[in-house]
N, C-alpha and C positions, 0 to 999 in steps of 0.2 A: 287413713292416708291423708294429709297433707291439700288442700288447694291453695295456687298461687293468688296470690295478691295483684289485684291491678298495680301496672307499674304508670306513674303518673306522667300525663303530657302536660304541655302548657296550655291552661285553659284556654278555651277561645272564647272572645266575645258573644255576651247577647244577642239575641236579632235585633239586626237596624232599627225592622218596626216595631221592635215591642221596650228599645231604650226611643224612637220617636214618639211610640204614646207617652210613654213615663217623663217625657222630657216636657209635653205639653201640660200634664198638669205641674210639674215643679218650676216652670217658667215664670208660672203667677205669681211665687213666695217669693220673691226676691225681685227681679229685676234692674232697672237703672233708680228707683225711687226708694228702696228697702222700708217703704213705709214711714219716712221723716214729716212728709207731707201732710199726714193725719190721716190719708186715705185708706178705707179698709179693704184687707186683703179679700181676694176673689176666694168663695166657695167652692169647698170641694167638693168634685162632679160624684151625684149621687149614682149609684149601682142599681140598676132595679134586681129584687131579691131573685127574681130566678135566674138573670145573670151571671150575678156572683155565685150564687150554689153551684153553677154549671162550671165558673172558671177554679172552684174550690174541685173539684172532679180532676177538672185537668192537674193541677196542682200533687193532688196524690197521683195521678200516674208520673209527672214529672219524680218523685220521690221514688217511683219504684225503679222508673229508668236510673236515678242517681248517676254518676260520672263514668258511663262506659265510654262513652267520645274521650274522654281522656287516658284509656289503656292500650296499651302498648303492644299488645298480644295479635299477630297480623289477622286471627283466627277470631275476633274480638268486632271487626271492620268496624275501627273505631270512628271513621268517616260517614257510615251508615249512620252510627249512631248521632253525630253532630246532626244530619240530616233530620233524624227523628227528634232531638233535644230540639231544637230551633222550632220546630212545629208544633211542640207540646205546649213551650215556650209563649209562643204567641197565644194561640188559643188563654194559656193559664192570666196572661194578661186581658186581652180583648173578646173573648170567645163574649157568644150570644145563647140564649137557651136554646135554642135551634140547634148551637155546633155540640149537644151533648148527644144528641140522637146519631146520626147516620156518620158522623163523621168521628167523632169518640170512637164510636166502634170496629172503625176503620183504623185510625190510629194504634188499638189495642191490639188489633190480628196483625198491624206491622209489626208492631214489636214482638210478640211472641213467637211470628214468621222468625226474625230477623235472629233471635236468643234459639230459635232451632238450628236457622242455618250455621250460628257459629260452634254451635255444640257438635254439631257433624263436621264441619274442615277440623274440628284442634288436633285428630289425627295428623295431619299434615304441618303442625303450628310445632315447629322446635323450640322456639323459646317458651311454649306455654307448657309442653311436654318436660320441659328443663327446671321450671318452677313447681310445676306441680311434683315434680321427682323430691327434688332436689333435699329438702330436710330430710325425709327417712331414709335415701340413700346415703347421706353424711352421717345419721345415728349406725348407720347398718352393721350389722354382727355377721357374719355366718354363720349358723345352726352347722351341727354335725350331722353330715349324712346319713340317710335312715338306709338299713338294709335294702339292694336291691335300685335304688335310686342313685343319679348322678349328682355329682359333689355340686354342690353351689357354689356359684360364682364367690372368692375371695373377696375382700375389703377393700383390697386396694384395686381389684376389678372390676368393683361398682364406683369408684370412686374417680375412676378413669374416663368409666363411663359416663358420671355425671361430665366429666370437664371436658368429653367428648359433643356433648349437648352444646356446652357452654359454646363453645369452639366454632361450630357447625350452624348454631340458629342462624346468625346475620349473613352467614352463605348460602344458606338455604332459603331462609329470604327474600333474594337478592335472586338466586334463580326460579323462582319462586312469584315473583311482581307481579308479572301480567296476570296472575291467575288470582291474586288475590284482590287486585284493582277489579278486574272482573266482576269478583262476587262480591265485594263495594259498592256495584254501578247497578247492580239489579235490583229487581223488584222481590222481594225474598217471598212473597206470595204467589208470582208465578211458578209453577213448579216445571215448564218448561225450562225455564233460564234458572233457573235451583240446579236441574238435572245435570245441564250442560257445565255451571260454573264448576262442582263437584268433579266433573267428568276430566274437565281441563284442569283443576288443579291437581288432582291423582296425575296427571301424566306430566305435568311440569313435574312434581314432585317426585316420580319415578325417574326422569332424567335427569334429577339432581342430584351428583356423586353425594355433595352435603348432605342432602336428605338420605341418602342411604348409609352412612355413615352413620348418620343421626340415629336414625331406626333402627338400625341394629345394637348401637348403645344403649338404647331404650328398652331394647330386648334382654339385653346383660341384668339391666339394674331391675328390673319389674322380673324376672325369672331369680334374683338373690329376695330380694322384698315377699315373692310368694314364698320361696323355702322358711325366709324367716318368720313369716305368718304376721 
């Protein structure tokens, strides 16, 4: 089966302070004199080696975060993720051999706090539910009923289903905000406020006609997809 592809945002800016340090060293190349004068340019500021090994650290976690702040999936809380790029960010620029001990480490349990909490709401996430469908419900055949078993769902009643998804995500959504602003705003390591974000998004999500519409479309096309194996 099929997973959906991050659907792209508009990137956002660097940290302030990590295009202010990079701004301080490239101020010296150039300036008001670009060097006509004969004057020679200013040295570039040395790294002490266990520095840079430390912001080479950070560097590969930035790599493994790659662009989840820019998907689209509310189930994704691509906001968290700006949150976390922006501080991985900094450190891969300015970090000290010090910020690889206690605070790397830190940063590593947010992230894979944060990649859990979103793997538990995509139940709730329609348009992630919709992408992740969506191609093998378009290939979809129905198989012949095996003795004894109910007929599978028709071709064009997964197919309905899927554009039931399509339909329903940005209303669901939408009823849908406050809970997913919620689980944005937390700390995805506490598991008090994990329990609670979860708890309120199930219940927006239950009071949203969308979302139920949604769900049971999902139910259509994933019950034609298991017949057809």
């Amino acid at each position: 089966m099929s997973h959906p592809r991050p659907r792209p945002r508009h990137r956002l800016p660097v940290t302030l302070l990590a295009l202010a340090l990079t701004g301080t060293v490239l101020a010296g190349c150039g300036g008001g004199d670009d060097g006509r004068d004969g004057s020679a340019e200013p040295a570039a500021e040395e790294v002490d080696p266990q520095d840079a090994a430390c912001r080479t650290r950070w560097r590969a976690l930035a790599d493994e975060v790659g662009d989840r702040s820019q998907d689209e999936h509310p189930s994704t809380l691509a906001g968290r993720w700006t949150s976390v790029s922006a501080t991985i960010d900094y450190y891969a620029v300015s970090g000290s051999a010090s910020d690889c001990e206690k605070t790397l480490d830190a940063q590593r349990a947010q992230v894979a706090a944060l990649e859990e909490l979103g793997t538990a709401l995509r139940r709730y996430d329609v348009l992630y539910q919709h992408d992740r469908l969506a191609e093998d419900a378009a290939a979809y055949t129905p198989p012949k009923a095996r003795k004894g078993q109910d007929e599978p769902p028709s071709r064009k009643a997964v197919r309905a289903a899927l554009g039931t998804l399509e339909e329903q995500a940005p209303r669901a959504e939408k009823d849908q905000l406050a809970g997913w602003q919620q689980a944005t705003a937390i700390d995805p390591t506490e598991k008090k406020s994990v329990a609670k974000a979860k708890k309120d998004l199930a219940f927006l999500s239950q009071e949203s006609a969308a979302w139920r519409r949604a769900s049971a479309a999902q139910r259509t096309i994933e019950r034609g997809l298991r017949a057809a194996g």
